[in-house]
N, C-alpha and C positions, 0 to 999 in steps of 0.2 A: 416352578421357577426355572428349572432345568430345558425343562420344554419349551419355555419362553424362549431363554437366552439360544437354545438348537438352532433356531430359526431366525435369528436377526440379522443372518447375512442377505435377508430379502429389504434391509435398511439404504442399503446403496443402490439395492437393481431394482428395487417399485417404480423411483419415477422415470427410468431409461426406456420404456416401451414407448413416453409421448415421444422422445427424442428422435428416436426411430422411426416412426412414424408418421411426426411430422415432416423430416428429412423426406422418407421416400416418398409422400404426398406432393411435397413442392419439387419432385422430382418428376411425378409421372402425372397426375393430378393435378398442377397447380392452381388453375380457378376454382374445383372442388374447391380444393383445401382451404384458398382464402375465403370462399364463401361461409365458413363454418370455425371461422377463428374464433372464436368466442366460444365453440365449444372443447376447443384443443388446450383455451387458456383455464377455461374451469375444470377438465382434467387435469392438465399440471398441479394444479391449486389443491384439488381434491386425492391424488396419488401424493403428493406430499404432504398432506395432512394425513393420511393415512400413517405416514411413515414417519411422523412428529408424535403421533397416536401411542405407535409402538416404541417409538426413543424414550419417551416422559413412563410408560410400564416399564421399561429397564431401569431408569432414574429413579423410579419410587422403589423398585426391588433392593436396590442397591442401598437406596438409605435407611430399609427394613433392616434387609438381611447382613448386608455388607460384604458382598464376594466378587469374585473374577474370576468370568467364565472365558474360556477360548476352545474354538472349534476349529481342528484342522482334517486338512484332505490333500494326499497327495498328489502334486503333478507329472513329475517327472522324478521315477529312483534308475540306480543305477550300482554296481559298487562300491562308487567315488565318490559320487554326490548325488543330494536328495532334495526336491525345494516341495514347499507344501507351503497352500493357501489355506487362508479360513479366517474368521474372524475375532477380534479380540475386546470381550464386553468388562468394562472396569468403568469407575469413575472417570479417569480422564477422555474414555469416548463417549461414554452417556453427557459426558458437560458439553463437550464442542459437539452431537446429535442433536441436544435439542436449541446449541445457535442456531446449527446451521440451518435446521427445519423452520424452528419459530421467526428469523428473520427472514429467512426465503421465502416463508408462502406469502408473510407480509408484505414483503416486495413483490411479488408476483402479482399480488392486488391490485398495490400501487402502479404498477407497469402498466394495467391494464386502461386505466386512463393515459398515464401518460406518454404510453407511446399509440395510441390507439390514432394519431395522424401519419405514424408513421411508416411506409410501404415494407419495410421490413418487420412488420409486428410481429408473423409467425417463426422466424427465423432468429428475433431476439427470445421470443419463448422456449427456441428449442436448443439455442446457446445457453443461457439460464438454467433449464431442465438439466441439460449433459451436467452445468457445472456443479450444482447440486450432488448430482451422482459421483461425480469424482472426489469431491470432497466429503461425503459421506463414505466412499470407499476408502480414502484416506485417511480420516480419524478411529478406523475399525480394523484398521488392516494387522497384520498378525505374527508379518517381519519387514524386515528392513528392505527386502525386493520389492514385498508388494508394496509396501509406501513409495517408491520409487517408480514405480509404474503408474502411479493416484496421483505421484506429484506430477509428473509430466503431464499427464491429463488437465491436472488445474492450468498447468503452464497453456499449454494451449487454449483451454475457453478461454484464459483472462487474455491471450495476444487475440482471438476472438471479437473477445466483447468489449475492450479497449477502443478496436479498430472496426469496431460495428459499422461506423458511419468513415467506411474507408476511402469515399472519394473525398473527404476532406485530405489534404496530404498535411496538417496537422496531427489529425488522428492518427494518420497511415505510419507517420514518423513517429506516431506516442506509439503504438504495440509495437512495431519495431523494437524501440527503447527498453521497452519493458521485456519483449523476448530476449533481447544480447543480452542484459543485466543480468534475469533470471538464469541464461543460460552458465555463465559464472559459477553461480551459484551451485546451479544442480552437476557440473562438470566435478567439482570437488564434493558435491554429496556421495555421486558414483564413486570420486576415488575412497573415500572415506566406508565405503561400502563394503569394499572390494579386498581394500586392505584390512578391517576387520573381520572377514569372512575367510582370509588368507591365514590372520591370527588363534578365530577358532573355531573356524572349521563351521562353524554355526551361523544361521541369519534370523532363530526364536529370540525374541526379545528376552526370556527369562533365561535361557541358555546362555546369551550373549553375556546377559550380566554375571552370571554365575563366574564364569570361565575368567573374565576379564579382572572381575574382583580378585581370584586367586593367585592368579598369573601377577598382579601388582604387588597383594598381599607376600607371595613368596620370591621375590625380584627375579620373578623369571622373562619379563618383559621389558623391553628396554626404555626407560621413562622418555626421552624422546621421541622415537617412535607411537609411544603411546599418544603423549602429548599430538604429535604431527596426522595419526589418526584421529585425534578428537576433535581435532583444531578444523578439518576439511569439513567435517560431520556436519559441524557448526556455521561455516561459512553456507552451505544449503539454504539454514534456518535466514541467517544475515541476508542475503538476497531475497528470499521471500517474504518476510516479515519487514523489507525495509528499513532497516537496521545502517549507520554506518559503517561504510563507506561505499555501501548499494544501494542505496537508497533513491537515487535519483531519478529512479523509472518512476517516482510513487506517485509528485504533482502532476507530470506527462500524463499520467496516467486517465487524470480527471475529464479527457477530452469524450470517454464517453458517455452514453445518458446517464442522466445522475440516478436510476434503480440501480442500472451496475456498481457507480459508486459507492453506494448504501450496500449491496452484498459482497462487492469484492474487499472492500475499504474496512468493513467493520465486523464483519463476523466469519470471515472464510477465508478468503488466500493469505489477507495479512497474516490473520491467525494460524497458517500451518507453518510455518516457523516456529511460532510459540509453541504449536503442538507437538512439534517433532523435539525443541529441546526439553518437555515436561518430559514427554517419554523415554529421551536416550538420559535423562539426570540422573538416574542409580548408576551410570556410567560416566558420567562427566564429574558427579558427586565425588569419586576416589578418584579424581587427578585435578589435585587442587589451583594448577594453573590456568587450567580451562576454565573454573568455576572464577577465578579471578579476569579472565579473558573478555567471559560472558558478562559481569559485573560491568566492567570498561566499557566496553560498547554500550552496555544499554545505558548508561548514565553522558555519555556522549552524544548521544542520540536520543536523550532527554531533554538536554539543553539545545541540543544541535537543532532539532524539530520545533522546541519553543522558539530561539531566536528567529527564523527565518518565516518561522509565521506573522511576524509582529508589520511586516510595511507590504504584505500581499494584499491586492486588489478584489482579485479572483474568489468571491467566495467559498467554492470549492475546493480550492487548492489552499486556504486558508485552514480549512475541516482536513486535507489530505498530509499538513505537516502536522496539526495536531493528533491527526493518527500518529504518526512516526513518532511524537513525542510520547505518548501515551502506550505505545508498543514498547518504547524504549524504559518506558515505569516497570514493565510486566517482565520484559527480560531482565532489568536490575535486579528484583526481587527474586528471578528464578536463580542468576547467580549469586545473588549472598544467601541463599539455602531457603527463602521463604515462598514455599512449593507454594502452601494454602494461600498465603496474601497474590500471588500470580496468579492462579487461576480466578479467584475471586475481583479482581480487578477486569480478568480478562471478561467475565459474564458482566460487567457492572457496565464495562466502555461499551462491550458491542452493542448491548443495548440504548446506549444515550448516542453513541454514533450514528447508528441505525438514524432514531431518531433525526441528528442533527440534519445528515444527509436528506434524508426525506423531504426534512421542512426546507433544505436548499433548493430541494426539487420544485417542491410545491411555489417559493418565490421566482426560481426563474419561469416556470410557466404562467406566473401570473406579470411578468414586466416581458415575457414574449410579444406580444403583439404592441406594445409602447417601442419600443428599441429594436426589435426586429428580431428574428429569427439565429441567433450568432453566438455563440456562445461568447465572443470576447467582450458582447453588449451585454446582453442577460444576465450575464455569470459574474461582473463588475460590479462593482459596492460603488462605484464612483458613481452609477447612474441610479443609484438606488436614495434609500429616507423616507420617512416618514409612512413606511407599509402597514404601520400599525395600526391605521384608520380603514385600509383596506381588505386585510387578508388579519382579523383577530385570533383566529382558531389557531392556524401558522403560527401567530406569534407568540401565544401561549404556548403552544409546544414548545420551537423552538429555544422560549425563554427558559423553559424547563430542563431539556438537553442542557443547554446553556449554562446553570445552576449547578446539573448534576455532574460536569466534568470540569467544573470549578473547583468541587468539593464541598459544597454548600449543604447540609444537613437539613432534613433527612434523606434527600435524593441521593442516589443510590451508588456513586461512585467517590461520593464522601465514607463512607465504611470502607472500601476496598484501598482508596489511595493512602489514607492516613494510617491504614495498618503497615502498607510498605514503607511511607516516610519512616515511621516509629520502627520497625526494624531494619532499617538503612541506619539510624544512630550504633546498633547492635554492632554491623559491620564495620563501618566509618566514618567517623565524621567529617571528613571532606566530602564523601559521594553525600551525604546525609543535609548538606550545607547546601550544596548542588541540587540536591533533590525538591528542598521545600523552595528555594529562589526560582526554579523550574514552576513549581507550583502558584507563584506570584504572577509568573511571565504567562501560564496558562491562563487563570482569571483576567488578565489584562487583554490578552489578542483574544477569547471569546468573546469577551463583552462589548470590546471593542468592535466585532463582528456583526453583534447584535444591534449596537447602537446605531453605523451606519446604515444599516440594512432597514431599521426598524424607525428610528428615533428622527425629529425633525421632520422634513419637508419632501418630498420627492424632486429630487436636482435632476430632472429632465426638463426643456424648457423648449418646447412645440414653437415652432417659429411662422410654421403654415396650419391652422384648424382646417380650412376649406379642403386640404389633399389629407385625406383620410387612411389612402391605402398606401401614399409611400412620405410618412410624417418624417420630416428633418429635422434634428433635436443638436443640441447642443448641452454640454453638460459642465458643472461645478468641479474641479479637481480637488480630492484631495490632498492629495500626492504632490502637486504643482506641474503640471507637463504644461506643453502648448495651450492645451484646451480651457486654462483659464481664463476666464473671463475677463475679471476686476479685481483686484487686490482688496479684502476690504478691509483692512487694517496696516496701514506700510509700516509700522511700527513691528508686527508679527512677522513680517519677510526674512526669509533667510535663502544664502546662496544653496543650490544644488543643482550638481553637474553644467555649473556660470550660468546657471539662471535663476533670475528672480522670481521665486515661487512663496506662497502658502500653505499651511499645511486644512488652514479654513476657511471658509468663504462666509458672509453674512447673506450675500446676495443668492438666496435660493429661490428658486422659480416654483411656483405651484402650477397644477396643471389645470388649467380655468375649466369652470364647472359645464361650461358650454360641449365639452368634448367627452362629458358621462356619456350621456346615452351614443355617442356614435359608436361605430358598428364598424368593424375592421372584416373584410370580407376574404378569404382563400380557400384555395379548392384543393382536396385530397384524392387519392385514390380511390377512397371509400365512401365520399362525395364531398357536396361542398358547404362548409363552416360559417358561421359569425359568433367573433368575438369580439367582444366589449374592448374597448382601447382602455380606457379606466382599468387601473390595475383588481383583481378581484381574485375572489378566494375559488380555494380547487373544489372539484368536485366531491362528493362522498367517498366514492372509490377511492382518492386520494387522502383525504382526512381520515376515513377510518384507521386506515395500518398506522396512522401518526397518533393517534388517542390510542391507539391498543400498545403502543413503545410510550406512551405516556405514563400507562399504568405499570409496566415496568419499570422504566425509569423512577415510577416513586416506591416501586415494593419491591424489586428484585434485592436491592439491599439488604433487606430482612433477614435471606438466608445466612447471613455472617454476625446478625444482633443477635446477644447471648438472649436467651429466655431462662436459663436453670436459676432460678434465686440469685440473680448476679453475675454468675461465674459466665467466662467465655468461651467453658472448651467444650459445652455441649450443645453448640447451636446446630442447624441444619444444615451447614458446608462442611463444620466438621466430621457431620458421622456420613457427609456424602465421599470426602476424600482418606477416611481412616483406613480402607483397605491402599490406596496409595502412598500413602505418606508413611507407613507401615513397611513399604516393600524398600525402603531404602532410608539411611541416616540422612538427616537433616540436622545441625544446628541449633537452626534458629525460627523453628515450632515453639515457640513459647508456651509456658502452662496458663494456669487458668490467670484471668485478670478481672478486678469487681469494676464497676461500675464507674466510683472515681477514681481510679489509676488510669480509663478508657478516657475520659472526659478530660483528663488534668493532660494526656498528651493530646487530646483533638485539638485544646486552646490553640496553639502553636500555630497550628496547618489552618486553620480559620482565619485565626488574625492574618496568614498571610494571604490568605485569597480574597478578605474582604477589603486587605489593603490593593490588591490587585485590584478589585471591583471598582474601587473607591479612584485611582488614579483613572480608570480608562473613562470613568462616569466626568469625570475633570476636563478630558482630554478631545472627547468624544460625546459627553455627554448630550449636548444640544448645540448642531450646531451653529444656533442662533444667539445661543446665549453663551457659548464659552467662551466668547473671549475677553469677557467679565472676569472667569477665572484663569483665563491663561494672562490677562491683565495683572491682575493678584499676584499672580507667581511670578512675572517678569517685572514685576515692582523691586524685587528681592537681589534682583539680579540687574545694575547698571548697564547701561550702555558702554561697554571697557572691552578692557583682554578677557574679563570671567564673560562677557556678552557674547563674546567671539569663538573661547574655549566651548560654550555652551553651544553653540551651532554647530560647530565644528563635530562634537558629537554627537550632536544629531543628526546632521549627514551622515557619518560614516556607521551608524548603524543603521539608518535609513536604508543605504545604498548594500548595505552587508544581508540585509533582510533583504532586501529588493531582486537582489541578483544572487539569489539562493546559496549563498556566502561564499561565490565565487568558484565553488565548486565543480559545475556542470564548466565553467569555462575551463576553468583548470584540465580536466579529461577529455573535452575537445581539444585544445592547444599540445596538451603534452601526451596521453594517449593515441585519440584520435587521429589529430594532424601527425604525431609521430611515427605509429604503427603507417600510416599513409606514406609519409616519408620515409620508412624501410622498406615498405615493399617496393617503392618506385626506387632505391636506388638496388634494391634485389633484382627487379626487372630490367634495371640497367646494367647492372653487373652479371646478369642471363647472358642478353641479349647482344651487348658488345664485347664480354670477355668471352665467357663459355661460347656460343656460339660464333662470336668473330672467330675462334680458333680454327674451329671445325671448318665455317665456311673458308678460312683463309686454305688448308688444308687443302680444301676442293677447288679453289679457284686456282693455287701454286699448280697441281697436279695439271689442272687444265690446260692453263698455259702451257706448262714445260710437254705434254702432249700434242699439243700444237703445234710446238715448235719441233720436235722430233720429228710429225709425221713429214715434215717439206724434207725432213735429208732422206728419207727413203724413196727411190725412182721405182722400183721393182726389178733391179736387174743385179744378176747373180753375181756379175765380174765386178758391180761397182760394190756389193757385201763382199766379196774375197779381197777387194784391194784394201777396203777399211781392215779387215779382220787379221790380215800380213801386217798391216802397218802399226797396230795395236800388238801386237804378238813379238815383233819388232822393236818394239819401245818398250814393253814388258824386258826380254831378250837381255838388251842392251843397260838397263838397269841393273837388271839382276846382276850380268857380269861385272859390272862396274866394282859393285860392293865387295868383290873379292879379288 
């Protein structure tokens, strides 16, 4: 076991050799190299399997044995100071090793269809690869420097592979976003760094703790201080886990292919926030206001990521606030003490995310060739419906994802969520209040996701069959913009933003059976394609990785259901995080619980999510037939001031979801435009004071030089007659005064 663990710092450097190599291939080589892409992609695939190989033998040692191993090696000593690297093997990086592994190769699969038209294949595999490695470096790393060296590395693949497709100046401006934000963030991780290593002298995670505990313990620290060191630590995490008030690079984010989405989004960058405050918690644990800090935010940013998903278009940015929301679960639970229910959430989501992402994948490559090439088309639910006829496999997945971060039992993020709901009461019952309403609002914009995506009719409506390769379409709004067609209910109108809009359409267009077999023709790099205009399901390469997150998504749960005769302190997460949860006080670990004391609080969290299921099926459910039941419900409610009230807030949550709750404008207008507007009148206050001075300086001298040189002739009697008569006038003062 010993010998195992010696050598697991070959966890992060296994897959960096394709990286390297592809790099120097399209460097010196380039047509080699792309003639043989396919065998650079099944190394990646196979060096990372290798190294998920070795991460699941440390996970199963660990839930044998239960220890933690660290391996260190100096770099630099001196008499002053000393840094040493090596690796740090415990629970909390054997959990985020085998995310990062088992979602990554699966992506990498995935990639390999879907980006397989795209001229940058080898270069999104070797972006991929690095990030792999960095983040494998980062959840093993062994102090507080080397995390710091691993995070900046993620920083860079994710402004990378954000901005993959950088001649969009969409894109170019999403990684931008995402580097300044992140930059923030990692600016105060350094300080937070710097200033604890100023404290004790130390940057071993086990040392730091020691030191820092006693130092509290015996007030020899100064509680502010402390606090303002913990509080930087933290803001790192907040930026990179999208957390508020950082949050805003996350939807930007979604502008590139959606594998990236699926490994940045759901198992890896968002997650090194997470990971970094599991790991500094035996330090945040003893300064109770940090722990109340981290609490605020993530229940903030619970709601904050629920609401503003509820009136998004954008499929994927739909999936990218309920990340946020769902990050914002896992950080709640880290700060009210419940270590175990946060990591257990954190494996339950990456895997049903995974999923979701994928299956978003797999829909917009199957409505590419109908709507075109564009992400603003593809990636739109407005042009989307009724894909349940076309792409079934997709839709069982995704409905499943769907399910599982609903909360829906037995799927696998139903155990994880309702253990933090239930000890969110432990802590408070406002955050507790907040928390399950959060969870109603999740059930609703999921399904809601599902239904327009999947349910009804396809609201594309082909206006030319005969032009095959550049089809004009028009589409059904559900939102109300310009592009509606026909009201088809004027009873259901309501104003937004002074126009008369729908929030539903009866009039949807099917796409006449005559346009199946046609053949939509483009040509690649790698030659030239026909695809079916008729929306249609992905390839294997593409379905596999989404059935193998399926079978997660229904079993990964398991490790958190008690098996001992009832009881639920000896399942398989527990004896996976006992050397953790061990190394430091927690609270709010509860003991064991039978079977109905588990069931009598799941009631709770159920009935809210199926009341959640049950409103969006109402809403969205058909939408052919809803407005039978939006009829029902508006029966209830006259035409009056309640008829007016009632729109009135429809709109402005509408509009509050819509425009990301005003947020991103708010930091352009008062940041943005402001920082802009100091430095131009900085640059004015340069340029015409400081400067006008100096120049003024040069230009007086100039002058009065000028003018000097006309009174000198160069003759010696005309300097002695000035110099008597000056001498003279001197003379003649001077005597005066006396």
């Amino acid at each position: 076991m010993e010998y195992t663990s010696q050598y697991a710092w070959i966890i992060p450097f296994l897959p960096l050799p394709i990286t390297i190599s592809i790099g120097f291939g399209l460097l010196l080589v380039p047509t080699a190299t792309k003639n043989i892409r396919r065998i650079w992609a099944f190394a990646s695939v196979l060096l990372l399997s290798i190294t998920m190989a070795f991460s699941a033998n440390l996970a199963i040692q660990q839930i044998n044995g239960g220890f933690i191993y660290q391996y260190l090696w100096s770099w630099t000593i001196n008499s002053d100071f000393s840094l040493e690297f090596g690796h740090l093997i415990d629970p909390l990086s054997s959990i985020m090793s085998m995310l990062i592994t088992t979602v990554g190769i699966l992506v990498l699969i995935y990639s390999d269809n879907y980006m397989s038209h795209d001229q940058g294949y080898l270069r999104f595999f070797s972006y991929m690869t690095f990030f792999n490695t960095s983040m494998l470096g980062l959840v093993t790393s062994s102090n507080l420097i080397q995390i710091h060296i691993f995070w900046e590395l993620v920083g860079m693949c994710s402004y990378l592979l954000i901005g993959f497709w950088f001649t969009r100046p969409i894109a170019a401006s999403a990684c931008q976003k995402a580097f300044v934000t992140n930059r923030i963030g990692d600016f105060g991780l350094l300080l937070g760094i710097l200033s604890l290593y100023w404290i004790t002298g130390s940057l071993e995670f086990r040392d730091l703790f020691k030191i820092v505990n006693n130092l509290i313990h015996n007030n020899e620290l100064n509680s502010l201080f402390a606090i303002l060191c913990a509080s930087l630590l933290f803001v790192g995490a907040v930026a990179k886990s999208a957390q508020f008030p950082l949050h805003v690079w996350l939807p930007d984010a979604m502008e590139g292919p959606t594998p990236i989405s699926a490994l940045i989004h759901a198992a890896t960058m968002v997650a090194a926030g997470i990971f970094l405050v599991a790991r500094l918690l035996p330090l945040f644990i003893v300064i109770p206001y940090i722990m109340n800090l981290i609490s605020l935010i993530g229940i903030i940013t619970v709601l904050l990521g629920a609401t503003l998903a509820l009136a998004q278009r954008d499929i994927k940015r739909s999936l990218a606030y309920s990340t946020m929301s769902q990050l914002g679960y896992i950080m709640l639970a880290l700060g009210i003490g419940s270590y175990r229910a946060a990591l257990f959430h954190l494996i339950t989501h990456a895997y049903s995310k995974a999923l979701l992402f994928l299956g978003s994948g797999s829909i917009i490559h199957s409505m590419e060739p109908i709507v075109g090439y564009s992400p603003d088309k593809s990636q739109n639910m407005v042009l989307m419906g009724g894909l349940r006829r076309y792409v079934p496999i997709t839709r069982i997945c995704f409905l499943l994802g769907t399910f599982s971060l609903c909360g829906i039992p037995p799927l696998a993020c139903f155990w994880s969520k309702d253990e933090i709901l239930n000890d969110s009461w432990l802590y408070s019952p406002i955050f507790a209040i907040i928390a399950f309403f959060t969870a109603g609002l999740t059930a609703f914009y999921m399904f809601r996701v599902y239904l327009l995506t999947f349910d009804g009719y396809l609201r594309v409506h082909f206006q030319n069959y005969s032009s095959t390769r550049n089809s004009s379409f028009s589409s059904i709004s559900l939102w109300g913009k310009k592009e509606v067609l026909k009201a088809a209910n004027p009873n259901l109108l309501f104003s937004t933003m002074n126009n008369k809009v729908s929030f539903f359409s009866k009039d949807a267009y099917k796409i006449d059976d005559n346009i199946r077999n046609q053949m939509r023709y483009y040509s690649t790099t790698f030659g030239n394609k026909y695809t079916s205009m008729y929306p249609h399901e992905s390839d294997n390469t593409m379905l596999f990785p989404m059935l193998i997150l399926v079978l997660f998504t229904l079993f990964v749960g398991s490790i958190g259901i008690p098996f001992d005769q009832g009881k639920m302190d000896l399942d398989i997460l527990s004896k996976w995080l006992t050397p953790s949860t061990n190394s430091f006080h927690s609270n709010w670990n509860h003991g064991p619980m039978d079977w109905y004391e588990f069931f009598t609080n799941a009631i709770s969290s159920l009935s809210i999510a199926l009341f959640g299921l049950f409103i969006a099926s109402i809403f969205y459910g058909s939408v052919y037939s809803s407005f039978q039941n939006l009829d029902l419900i508006n029966s209830f409610v006259k035409i009056g001031p309640k008829r007016i009230l009632l729109d009135q807030i429809k709109n402005r949550i509408y509009n509050w979801s819509y425009n990301r709750g005003y947020i991103d404008i708010f930091y352009t207008r008062v940041l943005t435009m402001g920082i802009r507007g100091l430095a131009e009148l900085t640059h004015f206050f340069d340029r015409r004071i400081i400067d006008g001075i100096i120049n003024g300086v040069g230009v007086t001298s100039f002058f009065i030089g000028e003018g000097i040189k006309y009174i000198g002739g160069g003759r010696i009697s005309s300097y002695l007659f000035l110099y008597l008569s000056y001498v003279s006038i001197f003379l003649l003062i001077f005597f005066k005064r006396f």
